[in-house]
py3Dmol code that shows the C-alpha trace and the ligand (Angstrom):
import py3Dmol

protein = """\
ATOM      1  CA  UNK A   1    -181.857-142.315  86.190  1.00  0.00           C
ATOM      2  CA  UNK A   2    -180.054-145.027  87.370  1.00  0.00           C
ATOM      3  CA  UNK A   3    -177.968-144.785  90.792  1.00  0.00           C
ATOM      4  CA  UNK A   4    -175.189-146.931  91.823  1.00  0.00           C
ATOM      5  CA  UNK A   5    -173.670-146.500  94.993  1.00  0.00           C
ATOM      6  CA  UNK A   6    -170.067-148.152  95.161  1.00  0.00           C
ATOM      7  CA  UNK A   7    -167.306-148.247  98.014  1.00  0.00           C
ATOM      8  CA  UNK A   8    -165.060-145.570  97.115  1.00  0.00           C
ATOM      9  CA  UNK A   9    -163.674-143.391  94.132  1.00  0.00           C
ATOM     10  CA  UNK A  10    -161.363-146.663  92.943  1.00  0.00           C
ATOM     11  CA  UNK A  11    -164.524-148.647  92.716  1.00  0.00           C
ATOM     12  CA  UNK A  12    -166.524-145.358  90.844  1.00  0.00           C
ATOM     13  CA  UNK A  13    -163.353-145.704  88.164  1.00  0.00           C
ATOM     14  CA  UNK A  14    -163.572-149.671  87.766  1.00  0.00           C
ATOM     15  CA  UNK A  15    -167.025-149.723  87.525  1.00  0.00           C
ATOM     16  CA  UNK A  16    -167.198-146.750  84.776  1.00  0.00           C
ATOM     17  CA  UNK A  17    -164.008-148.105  82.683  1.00  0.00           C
ATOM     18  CA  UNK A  18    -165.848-151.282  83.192  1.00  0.00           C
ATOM     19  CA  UNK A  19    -169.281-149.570  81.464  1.00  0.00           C
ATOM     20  CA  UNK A  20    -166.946-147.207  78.994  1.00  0.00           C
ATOM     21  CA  UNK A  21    -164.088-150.475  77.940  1.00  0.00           C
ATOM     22  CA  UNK A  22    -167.539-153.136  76.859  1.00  0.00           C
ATOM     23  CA  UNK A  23    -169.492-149.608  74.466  1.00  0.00           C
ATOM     24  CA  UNK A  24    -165.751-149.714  72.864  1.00  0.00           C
ATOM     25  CA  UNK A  25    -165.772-153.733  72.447  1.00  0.00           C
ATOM     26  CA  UNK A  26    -169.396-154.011  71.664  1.00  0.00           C
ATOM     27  CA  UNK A  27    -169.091-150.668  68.981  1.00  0.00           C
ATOM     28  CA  UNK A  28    -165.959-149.712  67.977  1.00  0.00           C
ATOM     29  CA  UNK A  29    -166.449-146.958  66.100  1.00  0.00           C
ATOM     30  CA  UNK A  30    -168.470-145.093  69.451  1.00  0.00           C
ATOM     31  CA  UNK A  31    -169.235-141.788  69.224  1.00  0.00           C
ATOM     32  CA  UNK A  32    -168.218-140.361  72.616  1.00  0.00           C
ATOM     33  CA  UNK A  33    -168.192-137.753  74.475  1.00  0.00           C
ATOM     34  CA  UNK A  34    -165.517-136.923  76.611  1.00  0.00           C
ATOM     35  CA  UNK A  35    -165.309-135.015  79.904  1.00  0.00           C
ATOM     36  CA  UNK A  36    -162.315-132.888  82.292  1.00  0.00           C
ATOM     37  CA  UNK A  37    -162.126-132.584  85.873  1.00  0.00           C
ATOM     38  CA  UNK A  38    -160.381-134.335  88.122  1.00  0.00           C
ATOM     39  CA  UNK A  39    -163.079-137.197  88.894  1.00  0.00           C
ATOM     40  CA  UNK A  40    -162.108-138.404  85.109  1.00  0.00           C
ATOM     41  CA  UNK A  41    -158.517-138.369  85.183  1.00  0.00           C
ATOM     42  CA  UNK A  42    -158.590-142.296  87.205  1.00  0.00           C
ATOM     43  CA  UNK A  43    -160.864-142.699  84.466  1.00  0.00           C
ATOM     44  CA  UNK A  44    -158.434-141.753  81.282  1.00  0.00           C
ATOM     45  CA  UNK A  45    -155.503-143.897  83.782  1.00  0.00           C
ATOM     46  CA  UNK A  46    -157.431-146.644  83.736  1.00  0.00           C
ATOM     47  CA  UNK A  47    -158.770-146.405  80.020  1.00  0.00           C
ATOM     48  CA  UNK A  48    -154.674-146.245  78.764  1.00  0.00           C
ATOM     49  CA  UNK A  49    -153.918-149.259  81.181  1.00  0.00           C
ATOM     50  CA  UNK A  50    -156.671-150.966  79.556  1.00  0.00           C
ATOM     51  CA  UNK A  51    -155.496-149.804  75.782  1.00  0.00           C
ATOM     52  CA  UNK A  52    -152.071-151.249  76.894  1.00  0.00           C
ATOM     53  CA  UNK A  53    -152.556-154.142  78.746  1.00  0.00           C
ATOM     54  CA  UNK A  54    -155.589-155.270  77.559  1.00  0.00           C
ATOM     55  CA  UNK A  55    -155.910-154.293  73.575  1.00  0.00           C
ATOM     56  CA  UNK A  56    -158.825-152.113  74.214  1.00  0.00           C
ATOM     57  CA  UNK A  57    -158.617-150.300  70.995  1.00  0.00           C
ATOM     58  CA  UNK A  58    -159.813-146.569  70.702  1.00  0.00           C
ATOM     59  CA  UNK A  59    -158.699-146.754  67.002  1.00  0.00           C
ATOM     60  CA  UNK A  60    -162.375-145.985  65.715  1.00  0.00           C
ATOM     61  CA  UNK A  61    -163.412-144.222  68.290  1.00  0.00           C
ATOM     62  CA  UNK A  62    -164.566-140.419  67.517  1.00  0.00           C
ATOM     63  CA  UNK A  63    -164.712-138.277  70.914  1.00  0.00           C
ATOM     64  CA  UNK A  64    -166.609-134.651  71.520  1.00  0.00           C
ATOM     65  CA  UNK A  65    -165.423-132.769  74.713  1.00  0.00           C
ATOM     66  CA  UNK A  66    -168.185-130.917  76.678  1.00  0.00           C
ATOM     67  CA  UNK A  67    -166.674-127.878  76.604  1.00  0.00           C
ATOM     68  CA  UNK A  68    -163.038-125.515  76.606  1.00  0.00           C
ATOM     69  CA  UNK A  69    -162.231-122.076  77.775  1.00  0.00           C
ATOM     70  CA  UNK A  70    -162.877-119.198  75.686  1.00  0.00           C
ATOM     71  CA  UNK A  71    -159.338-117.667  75.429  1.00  0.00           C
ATOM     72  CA  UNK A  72    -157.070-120.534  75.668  1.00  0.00           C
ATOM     73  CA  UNK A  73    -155.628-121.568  72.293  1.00  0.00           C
ATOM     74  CA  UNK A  74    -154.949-126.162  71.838  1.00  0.00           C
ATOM     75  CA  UNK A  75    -151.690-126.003  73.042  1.00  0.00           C
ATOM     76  CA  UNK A  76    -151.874-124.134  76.128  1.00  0.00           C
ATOM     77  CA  UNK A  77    -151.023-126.447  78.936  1.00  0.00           C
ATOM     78  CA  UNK A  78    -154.312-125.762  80.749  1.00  0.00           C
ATOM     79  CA  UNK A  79    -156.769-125.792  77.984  1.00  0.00           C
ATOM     80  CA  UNK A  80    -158.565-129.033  78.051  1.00  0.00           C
ATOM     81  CA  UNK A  81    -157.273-129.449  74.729  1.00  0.00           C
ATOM     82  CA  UNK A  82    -154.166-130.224  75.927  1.00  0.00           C
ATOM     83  CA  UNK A  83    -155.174-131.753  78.910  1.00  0.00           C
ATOM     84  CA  UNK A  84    -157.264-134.515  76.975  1.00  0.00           C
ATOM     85  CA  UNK A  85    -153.803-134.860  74.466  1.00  0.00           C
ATOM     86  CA  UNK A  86    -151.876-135.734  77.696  1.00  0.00           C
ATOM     87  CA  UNK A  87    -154.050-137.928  79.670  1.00  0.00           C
ATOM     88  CA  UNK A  88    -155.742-139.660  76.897  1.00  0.00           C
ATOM     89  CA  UNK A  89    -155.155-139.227  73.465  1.00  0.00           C
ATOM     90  CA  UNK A  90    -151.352-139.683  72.842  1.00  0.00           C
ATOM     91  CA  UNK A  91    -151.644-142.496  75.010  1.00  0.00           C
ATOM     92  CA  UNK A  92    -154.036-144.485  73.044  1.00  0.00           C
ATOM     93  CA  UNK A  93    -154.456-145.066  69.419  1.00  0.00           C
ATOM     94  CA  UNK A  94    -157.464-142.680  68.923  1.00  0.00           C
ATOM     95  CA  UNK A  95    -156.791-140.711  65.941  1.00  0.00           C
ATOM     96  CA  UNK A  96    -155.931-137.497  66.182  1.00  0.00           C
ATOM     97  CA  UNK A  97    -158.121-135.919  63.742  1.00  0.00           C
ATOM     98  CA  UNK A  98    -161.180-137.535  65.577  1.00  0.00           C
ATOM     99  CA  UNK A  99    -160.401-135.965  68.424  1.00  0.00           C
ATOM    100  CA  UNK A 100    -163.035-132.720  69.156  1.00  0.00           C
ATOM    101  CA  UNK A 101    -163.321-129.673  71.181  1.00  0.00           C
ATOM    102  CA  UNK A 102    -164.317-126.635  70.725  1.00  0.00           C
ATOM    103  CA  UNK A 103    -161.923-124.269  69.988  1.00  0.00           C
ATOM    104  CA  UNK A 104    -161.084-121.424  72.714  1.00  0.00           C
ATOM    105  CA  UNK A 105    -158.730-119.106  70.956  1.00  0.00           C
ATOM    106  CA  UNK A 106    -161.320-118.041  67.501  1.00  0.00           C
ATOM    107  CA  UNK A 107    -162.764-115.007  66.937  1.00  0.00           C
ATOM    108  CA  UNK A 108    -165.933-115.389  67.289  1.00  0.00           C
ATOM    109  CA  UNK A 109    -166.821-118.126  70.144  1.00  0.00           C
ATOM    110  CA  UNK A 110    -170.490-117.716  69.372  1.00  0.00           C
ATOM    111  CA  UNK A 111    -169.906-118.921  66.050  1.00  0.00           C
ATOM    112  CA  UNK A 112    -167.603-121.996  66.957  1.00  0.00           C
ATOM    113  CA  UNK A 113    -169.825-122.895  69.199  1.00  0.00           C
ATOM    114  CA  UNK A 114    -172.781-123.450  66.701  1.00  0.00           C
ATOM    115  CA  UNK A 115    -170.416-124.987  64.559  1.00  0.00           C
ATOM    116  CA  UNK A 116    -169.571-127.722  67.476  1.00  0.00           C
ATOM    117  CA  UNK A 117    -172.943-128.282  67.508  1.00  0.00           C
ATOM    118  CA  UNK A 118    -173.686-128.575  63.682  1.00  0.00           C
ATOM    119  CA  UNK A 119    -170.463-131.337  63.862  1.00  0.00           C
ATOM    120  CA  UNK A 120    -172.096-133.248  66.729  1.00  0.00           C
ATOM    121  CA  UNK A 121    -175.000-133.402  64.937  1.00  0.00           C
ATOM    122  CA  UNK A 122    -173.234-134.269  61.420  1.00  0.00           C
ATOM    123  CA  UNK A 123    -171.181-136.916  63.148  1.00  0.00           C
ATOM    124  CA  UNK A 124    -174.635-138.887  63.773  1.00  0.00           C
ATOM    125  CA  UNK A 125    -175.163-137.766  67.570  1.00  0.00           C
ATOM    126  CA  UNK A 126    -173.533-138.751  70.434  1.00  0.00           C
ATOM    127  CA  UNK A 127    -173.484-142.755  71.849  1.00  0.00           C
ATOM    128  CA  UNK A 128    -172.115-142.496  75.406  1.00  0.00           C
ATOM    129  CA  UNK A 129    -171.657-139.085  77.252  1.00  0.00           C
ATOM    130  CA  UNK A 130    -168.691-139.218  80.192  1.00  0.00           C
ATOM    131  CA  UNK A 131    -170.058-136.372  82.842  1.00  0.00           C
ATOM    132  CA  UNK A 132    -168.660-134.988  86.237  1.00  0.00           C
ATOM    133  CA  UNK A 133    -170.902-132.880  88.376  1.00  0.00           C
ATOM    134  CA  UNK A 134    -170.003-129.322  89.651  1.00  0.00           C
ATOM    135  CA  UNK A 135    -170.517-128.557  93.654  1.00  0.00           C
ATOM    136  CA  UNK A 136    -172.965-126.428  91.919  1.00  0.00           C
ATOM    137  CA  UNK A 137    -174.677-128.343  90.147  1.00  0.00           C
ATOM    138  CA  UNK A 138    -173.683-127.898  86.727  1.00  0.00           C
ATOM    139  CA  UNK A 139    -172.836-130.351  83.766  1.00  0.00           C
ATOM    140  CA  UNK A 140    -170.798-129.613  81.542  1.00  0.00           C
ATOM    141  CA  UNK A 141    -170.234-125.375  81.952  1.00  0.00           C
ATOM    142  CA  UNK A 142    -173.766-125.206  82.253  1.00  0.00           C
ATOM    143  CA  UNK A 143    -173.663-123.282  85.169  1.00  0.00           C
ATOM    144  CA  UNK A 144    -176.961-122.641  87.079  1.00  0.00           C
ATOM    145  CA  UNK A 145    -179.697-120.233  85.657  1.00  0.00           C
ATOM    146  CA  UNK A 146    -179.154-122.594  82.086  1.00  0.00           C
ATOM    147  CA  UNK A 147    -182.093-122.816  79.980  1.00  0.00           C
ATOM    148  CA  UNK A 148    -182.784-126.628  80.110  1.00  0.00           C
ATOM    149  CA  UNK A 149    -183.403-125.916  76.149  1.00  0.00           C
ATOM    150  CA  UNK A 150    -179.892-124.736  75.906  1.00  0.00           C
ATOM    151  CA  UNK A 151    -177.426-125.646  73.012  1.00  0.00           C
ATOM    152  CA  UNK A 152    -173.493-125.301  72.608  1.00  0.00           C
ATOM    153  CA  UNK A 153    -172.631-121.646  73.327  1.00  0.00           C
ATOM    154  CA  UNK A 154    -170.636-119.466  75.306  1.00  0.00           C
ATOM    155  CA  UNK A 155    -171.478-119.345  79.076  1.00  0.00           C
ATOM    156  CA  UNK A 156    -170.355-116.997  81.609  1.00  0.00           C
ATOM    157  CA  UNK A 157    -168.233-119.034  84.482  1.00  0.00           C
ATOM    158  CA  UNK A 158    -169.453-118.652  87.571  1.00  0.00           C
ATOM    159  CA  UNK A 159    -167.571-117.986  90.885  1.00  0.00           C
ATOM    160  CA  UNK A 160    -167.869-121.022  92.267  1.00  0.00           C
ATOM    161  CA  UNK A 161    -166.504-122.652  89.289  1.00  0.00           C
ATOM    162  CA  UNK A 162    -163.701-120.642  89.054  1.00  0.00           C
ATOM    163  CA  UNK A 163    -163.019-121.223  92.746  1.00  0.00           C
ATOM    164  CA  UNK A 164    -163.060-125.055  91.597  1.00  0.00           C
ATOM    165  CA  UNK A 165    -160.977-125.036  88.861  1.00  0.00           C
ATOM    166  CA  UNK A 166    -157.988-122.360  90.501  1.00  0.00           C
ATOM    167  CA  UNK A 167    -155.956-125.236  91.332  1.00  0.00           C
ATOM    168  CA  UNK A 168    -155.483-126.223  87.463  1.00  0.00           C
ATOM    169  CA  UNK A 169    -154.321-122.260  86.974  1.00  0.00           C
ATOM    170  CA  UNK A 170    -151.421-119.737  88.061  1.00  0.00           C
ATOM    171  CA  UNK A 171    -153.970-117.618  90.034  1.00  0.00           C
ATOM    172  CA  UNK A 172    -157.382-117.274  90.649  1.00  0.00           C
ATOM    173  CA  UNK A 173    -157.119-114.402  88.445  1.00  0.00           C
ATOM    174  CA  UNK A 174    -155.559-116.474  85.063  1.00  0.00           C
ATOM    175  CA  UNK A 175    -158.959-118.892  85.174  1.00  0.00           C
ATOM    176  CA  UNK A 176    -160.417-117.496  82.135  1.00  0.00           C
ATOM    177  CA  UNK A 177    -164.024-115.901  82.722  1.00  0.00           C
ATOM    178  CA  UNK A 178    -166.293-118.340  79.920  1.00  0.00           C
ATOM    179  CA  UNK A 179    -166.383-121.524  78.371  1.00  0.00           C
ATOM    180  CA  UNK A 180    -167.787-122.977  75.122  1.00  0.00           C
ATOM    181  CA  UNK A 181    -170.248-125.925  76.487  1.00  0.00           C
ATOM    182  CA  UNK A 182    -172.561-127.910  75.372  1.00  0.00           C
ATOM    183  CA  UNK A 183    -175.821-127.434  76.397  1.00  0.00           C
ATOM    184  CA  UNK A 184    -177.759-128.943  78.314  1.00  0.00           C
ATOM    185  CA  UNK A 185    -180.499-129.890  75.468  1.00  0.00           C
ATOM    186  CA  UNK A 186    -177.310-131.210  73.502  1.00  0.00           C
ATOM    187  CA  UNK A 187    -175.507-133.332  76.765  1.00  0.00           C
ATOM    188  CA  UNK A 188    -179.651-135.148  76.514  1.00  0.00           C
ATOM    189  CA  UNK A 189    -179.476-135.907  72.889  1.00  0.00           C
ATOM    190  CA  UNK A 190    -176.849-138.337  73.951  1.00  0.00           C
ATOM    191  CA  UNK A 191    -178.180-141.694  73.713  1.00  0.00           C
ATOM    192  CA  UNK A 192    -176.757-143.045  76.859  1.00  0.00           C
ATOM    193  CA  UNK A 193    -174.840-140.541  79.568  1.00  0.00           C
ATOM    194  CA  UNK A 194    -172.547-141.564  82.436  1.00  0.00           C
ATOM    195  CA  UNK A 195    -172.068-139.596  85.465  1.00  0.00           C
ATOM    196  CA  UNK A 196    -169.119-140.125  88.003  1.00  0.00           C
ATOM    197  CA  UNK A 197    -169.275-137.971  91.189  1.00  0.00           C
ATOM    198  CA  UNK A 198    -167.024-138.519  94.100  1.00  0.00           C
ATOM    199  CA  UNK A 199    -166.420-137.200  97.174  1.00  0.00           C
ATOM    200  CA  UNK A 200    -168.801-135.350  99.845  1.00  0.00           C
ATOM    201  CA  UNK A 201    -168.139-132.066  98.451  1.00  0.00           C
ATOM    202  CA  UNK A 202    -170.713-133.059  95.646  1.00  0.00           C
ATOM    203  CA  UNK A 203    -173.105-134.642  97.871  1.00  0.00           C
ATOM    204  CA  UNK A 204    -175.172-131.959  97.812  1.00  0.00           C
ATOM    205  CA  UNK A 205    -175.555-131.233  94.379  1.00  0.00           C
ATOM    206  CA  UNK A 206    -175.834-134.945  93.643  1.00  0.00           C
ATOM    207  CA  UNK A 207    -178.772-134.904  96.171  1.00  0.00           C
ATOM    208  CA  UNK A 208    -180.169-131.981  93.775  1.00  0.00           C
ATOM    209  CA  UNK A 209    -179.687-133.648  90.862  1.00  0.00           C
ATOM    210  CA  UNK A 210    -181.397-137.129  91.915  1.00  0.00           C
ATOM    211  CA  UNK A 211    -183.997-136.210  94.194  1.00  0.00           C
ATOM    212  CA  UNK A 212    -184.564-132.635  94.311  1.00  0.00           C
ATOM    213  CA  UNK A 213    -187.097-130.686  91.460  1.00  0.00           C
ATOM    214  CA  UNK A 214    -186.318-130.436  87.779  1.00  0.00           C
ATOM    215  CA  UNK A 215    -184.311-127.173  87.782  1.00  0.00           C
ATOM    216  CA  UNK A 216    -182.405-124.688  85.973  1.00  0.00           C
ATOM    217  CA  UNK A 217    -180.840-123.893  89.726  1.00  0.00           C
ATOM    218  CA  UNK A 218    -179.587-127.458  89.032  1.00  0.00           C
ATOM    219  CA  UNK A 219    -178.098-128.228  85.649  1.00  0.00           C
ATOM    220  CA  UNK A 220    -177.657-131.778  86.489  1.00  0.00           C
ATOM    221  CA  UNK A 221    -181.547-132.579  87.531  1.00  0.00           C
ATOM    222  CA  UNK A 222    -182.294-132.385  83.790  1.00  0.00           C
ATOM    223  CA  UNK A 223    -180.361-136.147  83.569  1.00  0.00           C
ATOM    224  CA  UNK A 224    -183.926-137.352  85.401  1.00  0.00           C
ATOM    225  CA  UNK A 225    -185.598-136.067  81.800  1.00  0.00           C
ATOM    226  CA  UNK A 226    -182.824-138.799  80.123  1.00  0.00           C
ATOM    227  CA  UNK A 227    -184.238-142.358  79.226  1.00  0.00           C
ATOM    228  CA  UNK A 228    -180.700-144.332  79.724  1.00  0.00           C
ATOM    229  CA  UNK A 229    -178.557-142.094  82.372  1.00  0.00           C
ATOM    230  CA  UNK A 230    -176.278-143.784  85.206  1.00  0.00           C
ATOM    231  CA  UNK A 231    -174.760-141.933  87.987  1.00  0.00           C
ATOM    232  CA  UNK A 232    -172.133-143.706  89.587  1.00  0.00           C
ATOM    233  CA  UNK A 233    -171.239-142.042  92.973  1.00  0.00           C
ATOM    234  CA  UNK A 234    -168.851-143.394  96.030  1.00  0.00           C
ATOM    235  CA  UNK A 235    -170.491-143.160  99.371  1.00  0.00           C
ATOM    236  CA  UNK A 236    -169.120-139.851 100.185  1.00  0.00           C
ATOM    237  CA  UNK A 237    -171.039-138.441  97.133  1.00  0.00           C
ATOM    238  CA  UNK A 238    -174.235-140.381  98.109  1.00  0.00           C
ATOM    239  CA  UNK A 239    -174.018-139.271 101.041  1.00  0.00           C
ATOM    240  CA  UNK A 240    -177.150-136.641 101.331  1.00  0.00           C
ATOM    241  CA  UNK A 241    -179.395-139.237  99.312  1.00  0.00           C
ATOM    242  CA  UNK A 242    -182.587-139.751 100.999  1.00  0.00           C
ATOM    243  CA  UNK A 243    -183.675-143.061  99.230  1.00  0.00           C
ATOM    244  CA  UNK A 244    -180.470-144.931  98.824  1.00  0.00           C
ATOM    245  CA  UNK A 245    -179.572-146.512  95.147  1.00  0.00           C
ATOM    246  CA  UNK A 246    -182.679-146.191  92.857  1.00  0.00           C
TER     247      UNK A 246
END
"""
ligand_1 = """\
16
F6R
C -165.410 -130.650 82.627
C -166.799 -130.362 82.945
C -167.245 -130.093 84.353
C -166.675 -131.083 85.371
C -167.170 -130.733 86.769
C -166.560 -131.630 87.828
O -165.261 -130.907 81.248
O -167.572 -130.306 82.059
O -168.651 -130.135 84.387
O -167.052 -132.378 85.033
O -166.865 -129.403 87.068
O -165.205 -131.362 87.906
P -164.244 -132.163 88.915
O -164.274 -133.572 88.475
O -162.911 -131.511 88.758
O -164.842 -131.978 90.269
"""
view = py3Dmol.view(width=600, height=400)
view.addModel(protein, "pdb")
view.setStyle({"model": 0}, {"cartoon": {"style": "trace"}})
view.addModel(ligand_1, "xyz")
view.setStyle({"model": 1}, {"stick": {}})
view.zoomTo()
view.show()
């Protein structure tokens, strides 16, 4: 894993779009894999500035979110869906119909979620995987308990992470109770992944993930297992690091 320790959360957002803009110039037809939270919505700023001020072209791109709540049909203004039409895609040329998540509102979210997978796999595999970190740990919605083995499926929210994520809902109540995710065995078939963290709220679980044992307790320590994986954290973030940058 590679660590880079930057100033602050502008600096985490240059140097990613920096990383994400030259896989887009260098291969324009990138297969990549797209993330939510609020640590990548700089990013997606940043990535449209880019698209409109310097011709950085998503036109060929293909893009696989990590994961959407079970429940919430495309359109619903706080599926991710909808979030990732806002912030990203109808502000870029990406084309619509390359555009993936997996869908919330099916009948069967078991089965949509092996299909995700099957279309991940069918679209050649994943190039360059965008990932926040939870302050518990997990990637993705792999919450913690996940079977480092695990594939796309349906995954139980935990509290914590509904706590998180209240502010994008009504009510505590509204946030919806699972998630199709990838899993965690999926997020490391990526051939290159790209974590952002920010803040000192994650500096624990960024401490987990870097330095502490290979874990199920924390989703995130499973990056050490990937051969090209960069963390880019501000020094808020790094802050419980025992060994600096590594
Ligand atoms: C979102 C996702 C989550 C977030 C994580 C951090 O698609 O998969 O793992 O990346 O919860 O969220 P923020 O950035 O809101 O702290």
């Amino acid at each position: 894993m590679k660590t880079l320790i930057v100033p602050d959360a502008q600096a985490v957002t240059l140097l990613a779009a920096d990383i994400l803009s030259e896989a887009i110039w260098t291969q324009p037809n990138l297969v990549l894999g797209l993330a939510t939270g609020s640590t990548m919505m700089p990013l997606y700023t940043e990535i449209v500035r880019r698209h409109h001020e310097d011709g950085l072209s998503l036109a060929g791109v293909t893009s696989f979110n990590l994961d959407e709540y079970v429940g919430l049909a495309p359109n619903h203004p706080c599926s991710y869906h909808q979030t990732m039409v806002e912030v990203l895609f109808k502000q870029t040329d990406i084309r619509p119909e390359a555009t993936h998540l997996p869908r919330g509102n099916v009948s069967n979210p078991s089965t949509e979620a092996q299909r995700y997978e099957e279309l991940i796999t069918g679209s050649g595999g994943i190039d360059l995987q965008l990932l926040g970190i939870g302050v518990n740990g997990h990637i993705g919605f792999n919450e913690p308990g996940s079977s480092l083995s695990s594939r796309t499926r349906v995954e139980m929210l935990s509290e914590a992470t509904r706590h998180s994520n209240r502010q994008f809902f009504t009510s505590e109540n509204a946030v919806p109770r699972y998630a199709i995710t990838m899993g965690i065995a999926t997020i490391l078939e990526a051939r290159a992944c790209l974590l952002l963290a920010t803040g000192k709220a994650k500096a624990k679980a960024v401490a987990a993930m870097i330095e502490g044992p290979l874990s199920a307790t924390c989703p995130a320590s499973a990056l050490q297992m990937h051969p090209n994986a960069t963390v880019i954290l501000d020094q808020g973030a790094a802050s419980k690091l025992q060994h600096g940058a590594g």
